[in-house]
Structures are given as C-alpha cells and as structure tokens.
Short mmCIF file of the C-alpha atoms (twelve columns), coordinates in Angstrom:
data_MODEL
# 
_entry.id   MODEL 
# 
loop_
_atom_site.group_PDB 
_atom_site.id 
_atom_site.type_symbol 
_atom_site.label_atom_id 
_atom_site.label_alt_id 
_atom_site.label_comp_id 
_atom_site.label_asym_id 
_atom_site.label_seq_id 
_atom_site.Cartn_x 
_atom_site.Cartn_y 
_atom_site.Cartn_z 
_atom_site.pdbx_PDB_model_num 
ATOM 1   C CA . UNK A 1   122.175 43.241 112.231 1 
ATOM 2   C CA . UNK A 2   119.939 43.412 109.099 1 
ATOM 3   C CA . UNK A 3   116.360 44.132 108.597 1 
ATOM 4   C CA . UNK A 4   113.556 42.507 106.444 1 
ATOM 5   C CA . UNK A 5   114.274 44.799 103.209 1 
ATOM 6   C CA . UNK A 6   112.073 48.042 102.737 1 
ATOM 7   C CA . UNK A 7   108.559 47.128 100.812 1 
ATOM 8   C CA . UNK A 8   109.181 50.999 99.071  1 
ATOM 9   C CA . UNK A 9   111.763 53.651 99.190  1 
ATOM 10  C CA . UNK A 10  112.179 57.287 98.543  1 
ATOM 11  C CA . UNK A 11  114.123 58.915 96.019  1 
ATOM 12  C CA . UNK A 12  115.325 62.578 95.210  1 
ATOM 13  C CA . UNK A 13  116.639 63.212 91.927  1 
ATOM 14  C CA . UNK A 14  119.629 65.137 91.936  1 
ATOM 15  C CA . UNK A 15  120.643 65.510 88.138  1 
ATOM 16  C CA . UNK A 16  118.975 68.746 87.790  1 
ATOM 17  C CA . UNK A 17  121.583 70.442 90.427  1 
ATOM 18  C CA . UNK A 18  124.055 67.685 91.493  1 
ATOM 19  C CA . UNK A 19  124.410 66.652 88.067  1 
ATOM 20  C CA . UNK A 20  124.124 69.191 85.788  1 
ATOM 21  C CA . UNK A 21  126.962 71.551 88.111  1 
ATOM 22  C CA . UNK A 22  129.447 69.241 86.887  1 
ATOM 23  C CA . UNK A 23  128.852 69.814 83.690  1 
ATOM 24  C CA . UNK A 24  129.403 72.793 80.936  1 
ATOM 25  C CA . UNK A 25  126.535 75.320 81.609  1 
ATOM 26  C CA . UNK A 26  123.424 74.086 79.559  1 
ATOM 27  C CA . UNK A 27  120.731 76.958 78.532  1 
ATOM 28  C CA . UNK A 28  118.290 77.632 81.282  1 
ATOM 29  C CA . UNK A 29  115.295 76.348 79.113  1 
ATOM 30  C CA . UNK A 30  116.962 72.655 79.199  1 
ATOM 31  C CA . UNK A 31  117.464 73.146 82.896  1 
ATOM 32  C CA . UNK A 32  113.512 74.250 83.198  1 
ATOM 33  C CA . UNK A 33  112.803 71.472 80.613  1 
ATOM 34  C CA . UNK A 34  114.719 68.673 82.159  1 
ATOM 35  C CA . UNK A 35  112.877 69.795 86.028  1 
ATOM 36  C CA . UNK A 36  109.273 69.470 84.170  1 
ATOM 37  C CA . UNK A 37  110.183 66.108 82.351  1 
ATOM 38  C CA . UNK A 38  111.488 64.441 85.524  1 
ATOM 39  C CA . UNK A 39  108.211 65.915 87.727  1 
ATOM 40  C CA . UNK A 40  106.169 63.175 85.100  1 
ATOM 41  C CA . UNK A 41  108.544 60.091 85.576  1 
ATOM 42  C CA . UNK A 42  107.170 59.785 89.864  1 
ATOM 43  C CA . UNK A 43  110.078 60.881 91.553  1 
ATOM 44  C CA . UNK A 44  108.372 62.206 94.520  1 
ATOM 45  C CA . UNK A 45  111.867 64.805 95.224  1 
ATOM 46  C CA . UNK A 46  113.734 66.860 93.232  1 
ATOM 47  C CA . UNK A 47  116.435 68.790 93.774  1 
ATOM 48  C CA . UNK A 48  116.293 71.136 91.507  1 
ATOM 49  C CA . UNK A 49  118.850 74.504 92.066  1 
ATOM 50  C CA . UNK A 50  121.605 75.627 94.012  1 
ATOM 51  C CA . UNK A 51  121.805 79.235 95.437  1 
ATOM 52  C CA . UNK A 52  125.720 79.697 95.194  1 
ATOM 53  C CA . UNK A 53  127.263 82.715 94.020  1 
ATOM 54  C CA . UNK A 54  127.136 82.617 89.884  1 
ATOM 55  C CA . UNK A 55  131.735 83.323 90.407  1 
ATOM 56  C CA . UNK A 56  132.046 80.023 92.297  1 
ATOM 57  C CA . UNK A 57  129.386 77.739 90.289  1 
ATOM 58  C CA . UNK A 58  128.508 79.361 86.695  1 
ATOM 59  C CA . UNK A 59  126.336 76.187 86.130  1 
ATOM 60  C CA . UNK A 60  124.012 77.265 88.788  1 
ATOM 61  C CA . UNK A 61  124.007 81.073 87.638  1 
ATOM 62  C CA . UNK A 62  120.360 81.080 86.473  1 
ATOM 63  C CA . UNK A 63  119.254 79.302 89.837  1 
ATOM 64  C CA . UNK A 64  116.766 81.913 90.739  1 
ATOM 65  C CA . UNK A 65  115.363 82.007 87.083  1 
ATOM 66  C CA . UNK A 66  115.157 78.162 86.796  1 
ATOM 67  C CA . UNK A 67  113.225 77.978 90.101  1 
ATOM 68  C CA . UNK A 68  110.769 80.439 89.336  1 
ATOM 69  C CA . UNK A 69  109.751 78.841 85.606  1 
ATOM 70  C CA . UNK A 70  109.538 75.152 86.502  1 
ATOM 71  C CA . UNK A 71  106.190 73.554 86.150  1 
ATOM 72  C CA . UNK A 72  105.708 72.238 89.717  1 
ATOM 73  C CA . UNK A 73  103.585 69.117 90.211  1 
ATOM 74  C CA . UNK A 74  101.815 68.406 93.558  1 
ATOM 75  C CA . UNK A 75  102.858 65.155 93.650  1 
ATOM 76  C CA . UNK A 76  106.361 66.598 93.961  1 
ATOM 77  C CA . UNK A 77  108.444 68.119 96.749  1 
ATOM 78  C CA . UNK A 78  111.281 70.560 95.094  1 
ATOM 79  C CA . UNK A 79  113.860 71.400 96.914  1 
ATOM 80  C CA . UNK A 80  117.510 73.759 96.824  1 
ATOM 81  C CA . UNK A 81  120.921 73.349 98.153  1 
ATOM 82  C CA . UNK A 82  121.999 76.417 99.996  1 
ATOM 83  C CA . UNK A 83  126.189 76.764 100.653 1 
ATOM 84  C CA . UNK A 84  125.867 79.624 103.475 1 
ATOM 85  C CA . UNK A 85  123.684 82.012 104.852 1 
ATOM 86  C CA . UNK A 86  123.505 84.433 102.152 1 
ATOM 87  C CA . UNK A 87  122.401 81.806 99.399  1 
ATOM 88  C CA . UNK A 88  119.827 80.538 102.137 1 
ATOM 89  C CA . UNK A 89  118.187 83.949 102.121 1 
ATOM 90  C CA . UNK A 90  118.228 83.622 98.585  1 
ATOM 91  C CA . UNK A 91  116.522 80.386 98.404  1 
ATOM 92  C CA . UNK A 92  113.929 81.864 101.135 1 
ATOM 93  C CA . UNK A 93  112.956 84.873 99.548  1 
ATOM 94  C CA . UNK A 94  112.635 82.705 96.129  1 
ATOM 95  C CA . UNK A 95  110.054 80.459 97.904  1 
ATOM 96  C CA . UNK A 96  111.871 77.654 98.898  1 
ATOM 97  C CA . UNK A 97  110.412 75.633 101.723 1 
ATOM 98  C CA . UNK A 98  112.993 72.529 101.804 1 
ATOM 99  C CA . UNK A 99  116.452 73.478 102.065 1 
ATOM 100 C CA . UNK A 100 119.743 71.385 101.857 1 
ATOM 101 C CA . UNK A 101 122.923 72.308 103.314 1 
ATOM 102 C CA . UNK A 102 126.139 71.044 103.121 1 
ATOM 103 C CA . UNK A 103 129.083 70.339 105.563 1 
ATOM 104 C CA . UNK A 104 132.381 68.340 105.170 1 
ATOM 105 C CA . UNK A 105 133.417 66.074 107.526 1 
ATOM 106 C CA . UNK A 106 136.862 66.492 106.180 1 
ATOM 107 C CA . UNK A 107 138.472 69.742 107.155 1 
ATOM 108 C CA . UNK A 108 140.427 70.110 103.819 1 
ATOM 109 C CA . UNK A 109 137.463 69.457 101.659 1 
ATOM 110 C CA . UNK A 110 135.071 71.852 103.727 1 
ATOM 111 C CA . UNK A 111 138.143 74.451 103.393 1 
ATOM 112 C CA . UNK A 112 138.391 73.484 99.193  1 
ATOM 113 C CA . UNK A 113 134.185 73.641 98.869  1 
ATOM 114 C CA . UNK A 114 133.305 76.570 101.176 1 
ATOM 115 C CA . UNK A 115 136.543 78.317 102.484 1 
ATOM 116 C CA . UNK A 116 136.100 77.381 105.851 1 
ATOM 117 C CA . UNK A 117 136.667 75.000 109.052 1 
ATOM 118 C CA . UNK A 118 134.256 72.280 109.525 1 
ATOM 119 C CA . UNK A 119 133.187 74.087 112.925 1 
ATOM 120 C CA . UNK A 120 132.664 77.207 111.472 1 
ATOM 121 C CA . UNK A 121 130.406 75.802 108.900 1 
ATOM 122 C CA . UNK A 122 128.534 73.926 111.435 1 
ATOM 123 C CA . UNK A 123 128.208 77.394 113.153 1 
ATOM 124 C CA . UNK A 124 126.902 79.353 110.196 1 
ATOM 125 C CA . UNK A 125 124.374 75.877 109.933 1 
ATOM 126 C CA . UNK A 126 122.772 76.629 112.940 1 
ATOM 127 C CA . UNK A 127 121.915 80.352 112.089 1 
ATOM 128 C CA . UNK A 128 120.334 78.706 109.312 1 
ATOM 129 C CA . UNK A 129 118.687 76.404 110.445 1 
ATOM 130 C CA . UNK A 130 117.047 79.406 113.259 1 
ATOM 131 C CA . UNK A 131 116.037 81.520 110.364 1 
ATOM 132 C CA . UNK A 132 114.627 79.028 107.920 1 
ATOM 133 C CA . UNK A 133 112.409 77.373 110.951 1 
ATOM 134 C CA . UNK A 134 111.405 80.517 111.726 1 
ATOM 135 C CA . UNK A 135 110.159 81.172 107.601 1 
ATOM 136 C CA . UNK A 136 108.304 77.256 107.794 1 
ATOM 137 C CA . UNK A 137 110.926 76.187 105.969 1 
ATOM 138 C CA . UNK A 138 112.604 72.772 106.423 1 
ATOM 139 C CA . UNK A 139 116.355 71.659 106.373 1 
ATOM 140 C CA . UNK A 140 118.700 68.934 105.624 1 
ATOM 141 C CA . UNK A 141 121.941 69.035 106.614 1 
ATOM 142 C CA . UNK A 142 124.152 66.814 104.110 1 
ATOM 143 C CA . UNK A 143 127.608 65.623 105.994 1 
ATOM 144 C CA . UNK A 144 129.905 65.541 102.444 1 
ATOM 145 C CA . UNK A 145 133.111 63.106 102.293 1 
ATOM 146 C CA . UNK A 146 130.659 60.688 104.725 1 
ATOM 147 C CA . UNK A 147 133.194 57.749 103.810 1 
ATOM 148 C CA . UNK A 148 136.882 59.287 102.239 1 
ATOM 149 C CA . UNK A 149 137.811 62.447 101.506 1 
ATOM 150 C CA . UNK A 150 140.476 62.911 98.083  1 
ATOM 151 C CA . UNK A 151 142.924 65.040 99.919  1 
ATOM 152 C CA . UNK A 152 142.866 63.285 103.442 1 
ATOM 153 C CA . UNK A 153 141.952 59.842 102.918 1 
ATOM 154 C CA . UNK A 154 139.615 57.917 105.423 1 
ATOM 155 C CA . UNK A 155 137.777 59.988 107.706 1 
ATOM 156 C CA . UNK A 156 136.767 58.206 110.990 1 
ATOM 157 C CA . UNK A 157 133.430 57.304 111.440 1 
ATOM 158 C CA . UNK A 158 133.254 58.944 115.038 1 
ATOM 159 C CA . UNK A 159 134.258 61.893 113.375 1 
ATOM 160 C CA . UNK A 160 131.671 61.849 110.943 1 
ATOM 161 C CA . UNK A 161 128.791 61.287 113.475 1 
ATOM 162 C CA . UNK A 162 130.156 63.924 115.529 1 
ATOM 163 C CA . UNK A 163 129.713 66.329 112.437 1 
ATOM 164 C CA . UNK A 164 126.307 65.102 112.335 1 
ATOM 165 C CA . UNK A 165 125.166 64.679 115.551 1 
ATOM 166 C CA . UNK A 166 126.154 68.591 116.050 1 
ATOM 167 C CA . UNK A 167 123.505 69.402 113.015 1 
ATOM 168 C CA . UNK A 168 120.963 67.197 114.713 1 
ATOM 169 C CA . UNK A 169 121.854 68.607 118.062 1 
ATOM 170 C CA . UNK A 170 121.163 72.188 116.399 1 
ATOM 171 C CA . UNK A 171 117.930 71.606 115.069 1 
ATOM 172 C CA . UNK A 172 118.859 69.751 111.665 1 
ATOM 173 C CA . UNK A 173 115.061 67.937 110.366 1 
ATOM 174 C CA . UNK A 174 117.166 65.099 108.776 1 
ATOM 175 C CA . UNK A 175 120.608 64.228 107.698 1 
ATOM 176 C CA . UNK A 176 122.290 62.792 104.477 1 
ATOM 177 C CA . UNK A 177 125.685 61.206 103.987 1 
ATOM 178 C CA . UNK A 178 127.554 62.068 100.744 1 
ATOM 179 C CA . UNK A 179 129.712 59.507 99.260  1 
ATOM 180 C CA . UNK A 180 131.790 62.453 97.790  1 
ATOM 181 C CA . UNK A 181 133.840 60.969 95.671  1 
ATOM 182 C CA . UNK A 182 132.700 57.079 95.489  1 
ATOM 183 C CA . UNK A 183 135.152 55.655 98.182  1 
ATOM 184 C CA . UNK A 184 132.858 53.506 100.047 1 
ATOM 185 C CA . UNK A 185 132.237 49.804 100.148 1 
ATOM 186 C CA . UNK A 186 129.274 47.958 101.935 1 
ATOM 187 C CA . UNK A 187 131.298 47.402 104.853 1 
ATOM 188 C CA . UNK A 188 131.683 50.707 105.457 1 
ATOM 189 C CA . UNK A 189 128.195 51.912 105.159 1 
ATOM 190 C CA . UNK A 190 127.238 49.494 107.572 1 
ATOM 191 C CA . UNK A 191 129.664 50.656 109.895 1 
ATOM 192 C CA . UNK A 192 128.579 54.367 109.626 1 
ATOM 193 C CA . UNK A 193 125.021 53.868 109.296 1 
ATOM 194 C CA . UNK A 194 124.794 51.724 112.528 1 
ATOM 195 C CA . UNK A 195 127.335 54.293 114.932 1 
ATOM 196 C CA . UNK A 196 125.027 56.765 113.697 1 
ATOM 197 C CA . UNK A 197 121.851 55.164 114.298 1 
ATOM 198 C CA . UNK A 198 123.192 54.373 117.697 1 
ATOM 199 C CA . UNK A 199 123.757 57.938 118.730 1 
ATOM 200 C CA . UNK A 200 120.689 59.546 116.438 1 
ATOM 201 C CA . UNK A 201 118.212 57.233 116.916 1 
ATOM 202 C CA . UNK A 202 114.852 58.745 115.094 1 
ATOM 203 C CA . UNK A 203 116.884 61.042 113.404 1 
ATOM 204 C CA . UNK A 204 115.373 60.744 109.183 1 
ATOM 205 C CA . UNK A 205 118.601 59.621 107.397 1 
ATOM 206 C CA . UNK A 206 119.186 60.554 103.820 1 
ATOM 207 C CA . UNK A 207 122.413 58.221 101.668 1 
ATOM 208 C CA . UNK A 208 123.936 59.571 98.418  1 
ATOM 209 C CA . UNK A 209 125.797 57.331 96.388  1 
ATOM 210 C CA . UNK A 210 128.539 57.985 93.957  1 
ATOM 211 C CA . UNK A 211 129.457 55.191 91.543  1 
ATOM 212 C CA . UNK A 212 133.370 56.466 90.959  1 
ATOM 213 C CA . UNK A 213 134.794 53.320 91.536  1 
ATOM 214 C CA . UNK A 214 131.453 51.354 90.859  1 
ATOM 215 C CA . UNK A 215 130.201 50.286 94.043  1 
ATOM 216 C CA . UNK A 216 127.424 52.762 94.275  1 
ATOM 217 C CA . UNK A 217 124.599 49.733 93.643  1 
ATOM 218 C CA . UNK A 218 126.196 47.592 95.897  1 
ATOM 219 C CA . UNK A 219 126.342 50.478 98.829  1 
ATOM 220 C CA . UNK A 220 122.631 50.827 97.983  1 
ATOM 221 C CA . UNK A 221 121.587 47.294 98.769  1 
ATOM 222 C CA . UNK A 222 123.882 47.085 102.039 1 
ATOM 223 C CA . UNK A 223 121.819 50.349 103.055 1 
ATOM 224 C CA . UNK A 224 118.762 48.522 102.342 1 
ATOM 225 C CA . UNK A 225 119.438 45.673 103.921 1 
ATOM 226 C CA . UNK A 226 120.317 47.996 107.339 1 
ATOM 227 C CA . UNK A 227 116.192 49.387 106.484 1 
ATOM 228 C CA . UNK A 228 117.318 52.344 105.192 1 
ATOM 229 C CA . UNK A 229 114.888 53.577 102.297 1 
ATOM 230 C CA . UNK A 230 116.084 57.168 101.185 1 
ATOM 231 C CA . UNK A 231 118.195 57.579 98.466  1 
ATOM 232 C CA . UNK A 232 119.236 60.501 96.154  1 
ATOM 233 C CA . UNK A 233 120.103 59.597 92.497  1 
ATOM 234 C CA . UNK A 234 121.234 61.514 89.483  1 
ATOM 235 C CA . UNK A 235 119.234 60.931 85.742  1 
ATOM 236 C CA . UNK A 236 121.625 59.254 84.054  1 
ATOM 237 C CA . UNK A 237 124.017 58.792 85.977  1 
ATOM 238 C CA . UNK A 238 124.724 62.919 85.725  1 
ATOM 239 C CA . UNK A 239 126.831 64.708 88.244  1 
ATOM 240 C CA . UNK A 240 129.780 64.819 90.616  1 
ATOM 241 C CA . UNK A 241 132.076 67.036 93.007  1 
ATOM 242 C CA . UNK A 242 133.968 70.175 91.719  1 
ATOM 243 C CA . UNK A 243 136.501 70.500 94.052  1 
ATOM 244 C CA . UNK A 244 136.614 66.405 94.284  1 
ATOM 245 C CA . UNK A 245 139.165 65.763 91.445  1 
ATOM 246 C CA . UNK A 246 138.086 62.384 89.635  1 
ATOM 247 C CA . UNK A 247 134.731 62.301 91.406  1 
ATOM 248 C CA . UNK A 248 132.634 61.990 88.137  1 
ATOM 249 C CA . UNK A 249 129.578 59.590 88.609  1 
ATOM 250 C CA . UNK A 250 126.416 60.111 91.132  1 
ATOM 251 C CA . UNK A 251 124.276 56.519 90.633  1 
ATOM 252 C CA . UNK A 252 121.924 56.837 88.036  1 
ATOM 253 C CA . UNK A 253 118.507 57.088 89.183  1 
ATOM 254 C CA . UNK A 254 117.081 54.407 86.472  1 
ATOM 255 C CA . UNK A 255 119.726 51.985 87.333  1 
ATOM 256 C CA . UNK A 256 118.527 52.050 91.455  1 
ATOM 257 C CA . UNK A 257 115.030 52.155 90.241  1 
ATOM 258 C CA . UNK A 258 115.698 48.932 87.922  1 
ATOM 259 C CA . UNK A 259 117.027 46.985 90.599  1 
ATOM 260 C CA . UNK A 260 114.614 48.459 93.231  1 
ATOM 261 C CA . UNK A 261 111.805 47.383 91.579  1 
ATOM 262 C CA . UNK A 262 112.798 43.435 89.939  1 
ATOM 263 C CA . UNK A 263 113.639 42.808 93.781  1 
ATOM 264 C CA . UNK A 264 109.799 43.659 94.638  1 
ATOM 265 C CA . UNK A 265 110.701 47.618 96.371  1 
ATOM 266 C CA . UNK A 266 108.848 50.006 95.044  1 
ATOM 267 C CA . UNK A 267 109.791 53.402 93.885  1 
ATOM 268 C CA . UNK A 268 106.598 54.307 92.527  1 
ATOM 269 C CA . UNK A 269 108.948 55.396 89.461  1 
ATOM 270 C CA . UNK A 270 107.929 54.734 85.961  1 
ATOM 271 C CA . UNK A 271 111.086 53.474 84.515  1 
ATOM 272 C CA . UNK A 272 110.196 54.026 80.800  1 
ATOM 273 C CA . UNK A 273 109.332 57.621 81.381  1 
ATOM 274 C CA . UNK A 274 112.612 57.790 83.450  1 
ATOM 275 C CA . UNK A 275 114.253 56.639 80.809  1 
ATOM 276 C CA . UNK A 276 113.201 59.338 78.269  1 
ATOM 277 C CA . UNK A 277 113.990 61.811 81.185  1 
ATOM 278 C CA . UNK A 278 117.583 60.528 80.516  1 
ATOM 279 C CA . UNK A 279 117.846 60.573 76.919  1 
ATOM 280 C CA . UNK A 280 116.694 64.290 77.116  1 
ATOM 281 C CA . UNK A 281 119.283 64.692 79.803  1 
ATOM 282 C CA . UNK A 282 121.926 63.309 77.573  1 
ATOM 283 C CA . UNK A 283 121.076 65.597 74.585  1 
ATOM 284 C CA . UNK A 284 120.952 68.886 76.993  1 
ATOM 285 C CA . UNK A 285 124.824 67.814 78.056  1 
ATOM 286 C CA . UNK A 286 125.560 66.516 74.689  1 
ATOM 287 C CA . UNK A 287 127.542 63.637 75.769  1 
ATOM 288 C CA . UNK A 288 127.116 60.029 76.589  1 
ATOM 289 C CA . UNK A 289 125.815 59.767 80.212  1 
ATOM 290 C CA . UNK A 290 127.194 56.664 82.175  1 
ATOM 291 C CA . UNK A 291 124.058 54.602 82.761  1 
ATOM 292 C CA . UNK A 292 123.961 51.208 81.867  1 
ATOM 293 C CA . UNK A 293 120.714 50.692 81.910  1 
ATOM 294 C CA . UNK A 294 120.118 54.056 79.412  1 
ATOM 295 C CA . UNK A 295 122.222 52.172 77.413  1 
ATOM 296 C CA . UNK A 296 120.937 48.566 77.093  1 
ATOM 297 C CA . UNK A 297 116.980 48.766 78.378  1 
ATOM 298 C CA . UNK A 298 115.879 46.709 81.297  1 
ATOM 299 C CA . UNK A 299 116.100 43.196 80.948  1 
ATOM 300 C CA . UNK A 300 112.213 43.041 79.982  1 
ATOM 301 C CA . UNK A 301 113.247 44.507 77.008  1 
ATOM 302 C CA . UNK A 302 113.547 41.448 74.452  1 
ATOM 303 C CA . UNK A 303 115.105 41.345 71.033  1 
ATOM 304 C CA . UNK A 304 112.974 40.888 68.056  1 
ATOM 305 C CA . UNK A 305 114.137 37.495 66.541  1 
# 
C-alpha cells in the first residue's frame, strides 16, 4: 500500500564519516572544514566522526580532534558512529549525545566489519544502549547488509527484522537500514520496509542508500512513496564500505535534494550552498566525486545563448 508522498523529509549527511572513511586520509583541517561548510547548506544532521580504533580505520584517526574543533550550529544535530563499547565510551566522554551503532544482518559481514557473530554484537548493543541512556545520550542502531550482503548473497527479510526487532526490543531510539553495498531494488525496499513496519510499528526508521549499481534514487522514491521521510546521504556522492569489496557510492546528498525538492518535498536544503559543500569536498579528496548533479547543475541552470 502507498501513502500520499511526505510534504518534507529529513536528511543526515554522511560524507564527513561515511564518506570520507573510504577514502585516503585527508588532513584534519579539511575534515573540520568540510563539517563547518556543510552546517551552512541546512542539513539539519550530520554525521560527523567515527570512534574506531585509529589500526582498523586510519581515516577516522583524528575523530576525537575533529569533534572537538567543529563549529557547531544550533540548527544542527551532530552525531558519531560508535563500533563497540569501548569507542562508545569514547564518543561519551567526547560529548556526544546521539550515537549510531552498527550491526550486520549477515553473519559473514558482521564477522569481516567487527570480528564477531551477529548475536554477540547485538549483545554488546544492549550494554550500550544501558550506558548511553543512562549519560542522556541517544542511539541508533543501523542493521548493515539490510538488502544483500557481498559474501552471502540475499539475506532474508525475516532475518533482517529479527536483527532489528532485537535492537528495538533492547531499548534501540530508532533504527536504520544500510544498503551496504547497493544491492537493492524498489521491490525490495518495499518488502522490508512493510515486514518491518508490521512488527515495529512506531518504531523511527532511518534508510541509507548506496548507488553501486545505480538504483539508490529509485530506492529513495519507493521509500517515499511507503511515507518514509529519513534519509542519510553522502556530499557528493562520497563514501562506501571497507570490508564491502566494490561497494563505492553512498547517494549524493545534492542529487536526493534535487529531486526532493522539483517534486514539491522539502529538505529545507539550499542546493547551491550544497553544491559548493561538494566542490570543497571534491578538492579535500582530490578526485572526481560521482554526482551528477555536481557535475551538470540543476536543470534551472540555463545556458547562456
């Protein structure tokens, strides 16, 4: 069943973390810069650090030092992704009060990103999710490989709920589904975000798109047309999965704005400041970024004759 589309959705960037960890490590004063320029464009969320050990993710090394020189606005919610206990204390002590965790629903890929069994993960979640209640903090719990995992192939959608209905069951404030490495189609999104809808119902629910095999926009608009109106996004199309081979691609943030927007949803984005937020983002990298729409302007943007 569809719903009337969402009059305005919510976005969290992702490029400053998601993106930029799949990339060679950038200085820490582009990291800092790129945080402050996106805080202008209206994003109201941004994800800005991860609190992993410096061995397993070099890009995120700095983590503590980026989150404690970023020019925060009000008007923006900032927020880190936490791998275990340990980095969650970490993120706590730092001052972070929204915290994202991840799971696999995939047994191979939780064992390839964290070293351990789904269930154990889910255990050490709900230790977390205790202690950071107990500090006023907040937590997402993102279920990772939500439609296809790269070693196992297509996880079943009861399996995935189950992952997620255990993180809701332990406390979990909202849940996100990543498209780890780009495998689904609208069908399929439809599929997972009505069984889990069905046995959540209330729960906040969070989608991340990866555009690997370029149906990230079109995985957007079956979402929307389901009512769902959270989304993460990466500047410029930044980002990906290291332990996801081929999994290159989040959807760029000015590309889901673009179409948001023309089809009357608003973001309350600016897209022309977004814009220069990826251009800055493709310097810091120093490599073409994937974004169409960085690339040819939106299509109010008219030649001179």
């Amino acid at each position: 069943m569809s719903w009337e589309l969402p009059s305005r959705i919510s976005l969290r960037e992702v490029g400053p973390r998601d993106g930029l960890q799949n990339e060679d490590p950038i200085p820490t004063d582009a990291k800092v810069s790129l945080v402050d320029t996106l805080s202008l464009t209206g994003v109201g969320r941004i994800e800005a650090v991860s609190f992993v050990r410096p061995s397993a993710i070099p890009q995120m090394a700095d983590a503590d030092e980026v989150w404690a020189r970023i020019n925060r606005s009000p008007r923006v919610r900032y927020s880190g992704l936490v791998p275990n206990l340990r980095g969650a204390v970490r993120a706590l002590d730092a001052g972070v009060t929204e915290l994202e965790v991840v799971v696999s629903a995939s047994e191979t890929h939780n064992l390839k990103n964290v070293n351990r069994t789904t269930g154990e993960s889910l255990d050490e979640i709900a230790a977390i999710l205790d202690m950071a209640h107990v500090r006023g903090a907040s937590v997402q719990v993102i279920v990772s490989t939500a439609w296809g995992c790269p070693y196992e192939g297509d996880v079943p959608v009861g399996r995935v709920v189950s992952v997620a209905s255990k993180a809701v069951l332990d406390g979990a404030d909202s849940v996100s589904f990543g498209d780890t490495t780009g495998m689904a189609t609208p069908t399929r999104v439809r599929k997972l975000v009505g069984a889990f809808r069905d046995a959540n119902a209330g729960i906040p629910l969070n989608l991340h798109f990866h555009n690997t095999r370029g149906t990230g926009l079109a995985n957007v608009l079956a979402a929307l047309e389901l009512g769902v109106a959270d989304f993460d996004a990466s500047v410029g199309g930044l980002g990906g999965c290291p332990y996801a081979p081929g999994a290159t691609g989040n959807i760029a943030t000015e590309e889901l704005v673009y179409m948001a927007e023309d089809m009357g949803i608003d973001t309350g984005v600016s897209l022309d400041a977004l814009l220069e937020a990826a251009a800055e983002a493709e310097r810091a990298v120093g490599h073409t970024l994937p974004s169409q729409v960085l690339r040819a302007g939106p299509r109010t943007r008219i030649i001179p004759v």
